[in-house]
C-alpha positions in Angstrom: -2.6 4.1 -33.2 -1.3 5.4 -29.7 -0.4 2.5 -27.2 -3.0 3.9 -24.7 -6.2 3.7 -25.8 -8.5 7.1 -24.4 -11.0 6.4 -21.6 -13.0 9.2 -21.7 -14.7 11.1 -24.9 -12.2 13.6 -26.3 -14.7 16.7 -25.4 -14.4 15.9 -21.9 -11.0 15.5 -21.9 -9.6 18.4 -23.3 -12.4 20.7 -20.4 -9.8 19.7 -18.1 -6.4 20.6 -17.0 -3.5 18.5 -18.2 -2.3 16.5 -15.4 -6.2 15.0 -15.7 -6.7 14.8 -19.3 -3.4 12.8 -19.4 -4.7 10.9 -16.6 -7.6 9.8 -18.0 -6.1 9.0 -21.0 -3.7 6.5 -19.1 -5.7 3.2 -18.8 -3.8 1.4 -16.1 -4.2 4.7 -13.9 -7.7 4.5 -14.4 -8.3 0.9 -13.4 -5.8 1.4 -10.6 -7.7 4.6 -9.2 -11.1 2.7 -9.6 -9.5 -0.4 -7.9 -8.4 1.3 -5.2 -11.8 4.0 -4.3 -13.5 0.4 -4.2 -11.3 -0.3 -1.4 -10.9 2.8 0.3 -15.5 3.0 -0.1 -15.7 -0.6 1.2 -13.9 0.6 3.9 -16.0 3.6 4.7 -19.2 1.7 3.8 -18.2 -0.6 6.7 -18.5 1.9 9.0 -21.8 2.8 8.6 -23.6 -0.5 7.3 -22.8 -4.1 6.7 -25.4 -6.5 4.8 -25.3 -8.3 8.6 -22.9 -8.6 11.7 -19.4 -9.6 11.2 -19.4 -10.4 14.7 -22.6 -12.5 15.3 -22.7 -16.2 14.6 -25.5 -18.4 13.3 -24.3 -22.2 13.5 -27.5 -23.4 11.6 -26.9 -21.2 8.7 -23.4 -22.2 8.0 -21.7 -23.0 4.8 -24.9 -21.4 2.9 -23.7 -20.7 -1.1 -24.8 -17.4 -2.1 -28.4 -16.2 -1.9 -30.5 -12.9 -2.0 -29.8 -12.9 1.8 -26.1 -13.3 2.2 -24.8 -12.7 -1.0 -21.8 -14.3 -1.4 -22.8 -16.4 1.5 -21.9 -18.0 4.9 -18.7 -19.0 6.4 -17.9 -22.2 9.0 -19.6 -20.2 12.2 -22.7 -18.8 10.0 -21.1 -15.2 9.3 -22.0 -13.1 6.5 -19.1 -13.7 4.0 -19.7 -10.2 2.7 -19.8 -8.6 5.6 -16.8 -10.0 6.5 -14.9 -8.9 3.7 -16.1 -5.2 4.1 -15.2 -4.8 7.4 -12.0 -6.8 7.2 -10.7 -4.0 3.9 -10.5 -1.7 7.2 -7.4 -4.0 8.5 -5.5 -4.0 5.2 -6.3 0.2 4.8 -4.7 0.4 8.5 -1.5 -1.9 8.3 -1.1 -0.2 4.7 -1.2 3.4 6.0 0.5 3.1 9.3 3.3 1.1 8.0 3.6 2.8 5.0 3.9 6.2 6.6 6.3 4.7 9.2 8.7 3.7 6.4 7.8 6.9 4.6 9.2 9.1 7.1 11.7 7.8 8.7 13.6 6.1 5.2 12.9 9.5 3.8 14.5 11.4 6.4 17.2 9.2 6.5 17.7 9.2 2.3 17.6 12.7 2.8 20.5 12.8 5.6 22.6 10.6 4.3 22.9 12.5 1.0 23.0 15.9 2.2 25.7 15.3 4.7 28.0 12.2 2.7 30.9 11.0 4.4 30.1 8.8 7.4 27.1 9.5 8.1 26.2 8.1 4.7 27.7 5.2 5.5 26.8 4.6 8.6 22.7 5.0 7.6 23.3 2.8 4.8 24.8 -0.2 6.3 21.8 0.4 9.0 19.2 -0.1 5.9 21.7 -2.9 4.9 20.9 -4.6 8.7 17.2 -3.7 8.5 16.5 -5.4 5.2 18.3 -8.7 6.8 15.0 -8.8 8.9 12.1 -9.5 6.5 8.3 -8.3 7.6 7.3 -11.8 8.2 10.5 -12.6 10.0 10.3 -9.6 12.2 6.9 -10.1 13.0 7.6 -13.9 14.6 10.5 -12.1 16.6 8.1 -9.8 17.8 5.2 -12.1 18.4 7.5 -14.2 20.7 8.4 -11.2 23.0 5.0 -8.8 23.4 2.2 -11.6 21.3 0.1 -11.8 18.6 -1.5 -8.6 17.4 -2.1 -6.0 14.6 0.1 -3.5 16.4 3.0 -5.7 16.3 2.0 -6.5 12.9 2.2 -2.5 11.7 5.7 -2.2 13.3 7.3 -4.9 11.8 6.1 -4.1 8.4 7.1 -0.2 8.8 10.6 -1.5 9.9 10.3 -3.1 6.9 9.9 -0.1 4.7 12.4 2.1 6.1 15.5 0.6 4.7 12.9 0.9 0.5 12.0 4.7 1.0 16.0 5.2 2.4 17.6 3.9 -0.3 15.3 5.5 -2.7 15.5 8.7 -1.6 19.4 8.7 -1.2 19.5 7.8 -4.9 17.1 10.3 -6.1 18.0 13.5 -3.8 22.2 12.4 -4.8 21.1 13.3 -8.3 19.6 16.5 -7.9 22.3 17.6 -5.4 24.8 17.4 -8.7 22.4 19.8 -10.5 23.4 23.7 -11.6 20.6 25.0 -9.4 22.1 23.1 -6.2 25.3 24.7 -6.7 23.6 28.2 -7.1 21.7 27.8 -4.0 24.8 26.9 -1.9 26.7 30.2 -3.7 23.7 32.1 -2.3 24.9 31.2 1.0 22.1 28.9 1.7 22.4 25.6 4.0 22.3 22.1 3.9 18.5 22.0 5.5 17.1 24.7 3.5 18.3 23.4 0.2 17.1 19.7 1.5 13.4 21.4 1.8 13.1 23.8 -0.5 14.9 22.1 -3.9 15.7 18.8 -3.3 12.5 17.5 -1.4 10.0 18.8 -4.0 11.8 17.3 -6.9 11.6 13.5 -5.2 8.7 13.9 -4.2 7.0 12.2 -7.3 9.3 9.3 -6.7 8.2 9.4 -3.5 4.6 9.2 -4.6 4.9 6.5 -6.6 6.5 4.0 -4.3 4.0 5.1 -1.7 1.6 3.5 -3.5 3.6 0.4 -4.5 4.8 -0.1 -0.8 0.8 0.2 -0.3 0.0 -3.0 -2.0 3.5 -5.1 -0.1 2.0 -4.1 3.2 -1.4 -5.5 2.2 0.0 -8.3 1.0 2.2 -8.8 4.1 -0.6 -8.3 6.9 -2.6 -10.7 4.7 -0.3 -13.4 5.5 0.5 -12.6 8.9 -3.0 -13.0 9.6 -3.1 -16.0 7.5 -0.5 -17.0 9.7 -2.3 -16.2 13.4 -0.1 -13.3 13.9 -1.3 -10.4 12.3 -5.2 -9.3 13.0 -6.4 -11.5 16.1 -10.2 -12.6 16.3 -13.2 -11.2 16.4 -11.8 -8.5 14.0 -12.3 -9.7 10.4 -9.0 -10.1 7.8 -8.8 -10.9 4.5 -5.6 -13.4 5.6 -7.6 -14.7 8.6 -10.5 -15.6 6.1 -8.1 -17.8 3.9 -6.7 -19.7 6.7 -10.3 -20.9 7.9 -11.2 -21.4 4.5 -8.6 -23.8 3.7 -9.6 -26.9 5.6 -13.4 -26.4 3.9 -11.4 -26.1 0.2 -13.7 -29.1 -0.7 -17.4 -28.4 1.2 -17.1 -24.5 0.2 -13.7 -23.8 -2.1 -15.6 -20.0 -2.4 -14.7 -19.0 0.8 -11.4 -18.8 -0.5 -12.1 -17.2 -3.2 -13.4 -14.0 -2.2 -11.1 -13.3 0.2 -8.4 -14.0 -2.2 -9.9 -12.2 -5.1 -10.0 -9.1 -2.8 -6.6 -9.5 -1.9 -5.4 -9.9 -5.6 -8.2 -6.9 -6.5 -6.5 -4.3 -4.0 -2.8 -5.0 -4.5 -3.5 -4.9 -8.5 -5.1 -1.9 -8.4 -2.6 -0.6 -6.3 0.2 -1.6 -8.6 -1.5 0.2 -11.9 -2.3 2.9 -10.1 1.5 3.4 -9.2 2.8 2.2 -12.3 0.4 4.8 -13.6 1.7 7.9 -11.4 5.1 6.5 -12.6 4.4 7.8 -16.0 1.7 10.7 -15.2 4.8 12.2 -13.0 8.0 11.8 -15.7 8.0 14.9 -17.2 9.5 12.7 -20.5 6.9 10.6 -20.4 4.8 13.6 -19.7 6.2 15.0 -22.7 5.6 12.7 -25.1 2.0 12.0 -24.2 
C-alpha cells in the first residue's frame, strides 16, 4: 500500500496535469493548502464583514461563553471573540508577507552574490549573515522598540532582518551547486557572464528551494509577530492580534480559559498548515521524489 493515501477519486485525478494529480495525491499538501486558504479567506472575509465590530465595546456583555449571537463569544471589554480573530489573521498575513519578502530578497540576492563572485565578497556577506543571526527577531524588536516605540512597523523590520541571513545561506548553498554543473561551464564557454548565467540558469533551478522555505519562513514570522504582540511590542491597540488576544486572556485563564484558546488554536492552525504545506512543496518540487511518485 503506498505511504500516501489518495485524496481525490482516481477519475479526477488522472483529468489533470501532473504537478496537480501528484498534488492531490500528497496528503499533507492538501491539509496545508486547505489550512492556509482558511487563513488567507478569513482575512479577505474581514474586509468586507465581521459577525460585529472589533472595535466597539459592550462592558455589560463581557465574558459571555458562546452563543447563537457571538459565537465563540465575548472577551474582557464585551468584543466579539470571533470578530476579533478574523480581523486580527490580517496582522499575521502582513508581518508574514512583508517580512518574508524582505528576507526573500535581499538573502537571495546576497546568496546569489556571494556565490557567483567567491573570494571576498563571499566572505565578507557571510560573516554579515553570521552578525545578523546574533540578533534574534524578538531581540531586535526590543532594540528597536527602545529607539523609534512600539509598533507593527518595527515589528516587520526586525523580523525581515531576521530572515535575511535564512534565505542567504540557503541560496549560497544551493546556487554553489549548480555553479559546479556541465551546463554552467557551457554557458561561461559561450562567453556568457556572471549576471546572465545568475538569471537565466542558476536562479530558476533554486527557485523551488526557494519556494519552499518561503512558506516555512511564513509560519516563523507568524509565530514571531504573535509573540511580539503578546509581548506589547508588536501590533498596538485597537488593531486586533492573535498575540495581543493571549496576553489579555491570560489573567482570565480561570473566569474564561477559551479566550485563550481560540486565539491559540488559530495560531497553531496557520503555522501547521503552513508547515505541511511546505513540507509538501518540498516533495511535489524534488524531481526524485517526483519520480518515484
Amino acid at each position: 500500500m503506498s505511504a500516501v493515501s489518495p485524496v481525490v477519486p482516481d477519475a479526477v485525478a488522472l483529468k489533470l496535469p501532473g504537478f496537480w494529480r501528484r498534488a492531490l495525491r500528497h496528503r499533507s499538501f492538501v491539509i496545508g493548502a486547505v489550512l492556509t486558504l482558511a487563513l488567507l479567506a478569513a482575512a479577505a472575509l474581514s474586509w468586507v464583514w465581521t459577525p460585529w465590530s472589533p472595535y466597539d465595546m459592550d462592558l455589560p456583555s463581557k465574558l459571555q461563553g458562546p452563543s447563537g449571537a457571538h459565537w465563540l463569544g465575548t472577551d474582557v471589554f464585551g468584543r466579539d471573540v470571533a470578530s476579533l480573530l478574523l480581523v486580527g489573521s490580517r496582522a499575521s498575513i502582513l508581518v508574514g508577507v512583508i517580512a518574508v519578502g524582505i528576507g526573500l530578497t535581499i538573502g537571495t540576492a546576497l546568496g546569489l552574490l556571494a556565490a557567483a563572485r567567491r573570494g571576498w565578497i563571499e566572505e565578507t556577506i557571510m560573516r554579515f549573515t553570521d552578525f545578523t543571526m546574533a540578533f534574534p527577531a524578538i531581540l531586535s524588536a526590543i532594540m528597536m522598540t527602545a529607539v523609534f516605540g512600539a509598533g507593527i512597523v518595527n515589528a516587520i523590520v526586525a523580523i525581515g532582518i531576521y530572515n535575511i541571513p535564512t534565505f542567504a545561506r540557503i541560496t549560497r548553498a544551493s546556487a554553489n551547486a549548480v555553479w559546479s554543473r556541465e551546463y554552467i561551464a557551457a554557458a561561461r564557454a559561450c562567453g556568457k557572464g556572471s549576471f546572465a548565467i545568475t538569471m537565466q540558469h542558476v536562479l530558476p533551478n533554486i527557485s523551488a528551494v526557494l519556494i519552499v522555505q518561503t512558506t516555512i519562513r511564513f509560519a516563523v514570522a507568524i509565530l514571531a509577530e504573535a509573540a511580539l504582540s503578546y509581548l506589547g511590542l508588536g501590533t498596538q491597540p485597537p488593531q486586533p492580534s492573535w498575540g495581543r488576544m493571549l496576553s489579555d486572556a491570560q489573567t482570565m485563564m480561570f473566569q474564561a480559559p477559551l479566550l485563550a484558546v481560540f486565539p491559540g488554536l488559530a495560531i497553531a492552525l496557520a503555522v501547521l498548515g503552513l508547515n505541511l504545506l511546505g513540507d509538501g512543496l518540498r516533495d511535489l518540487l524534488d524531481p526524485r521524489l517526483a519520480r518515484a511518485r
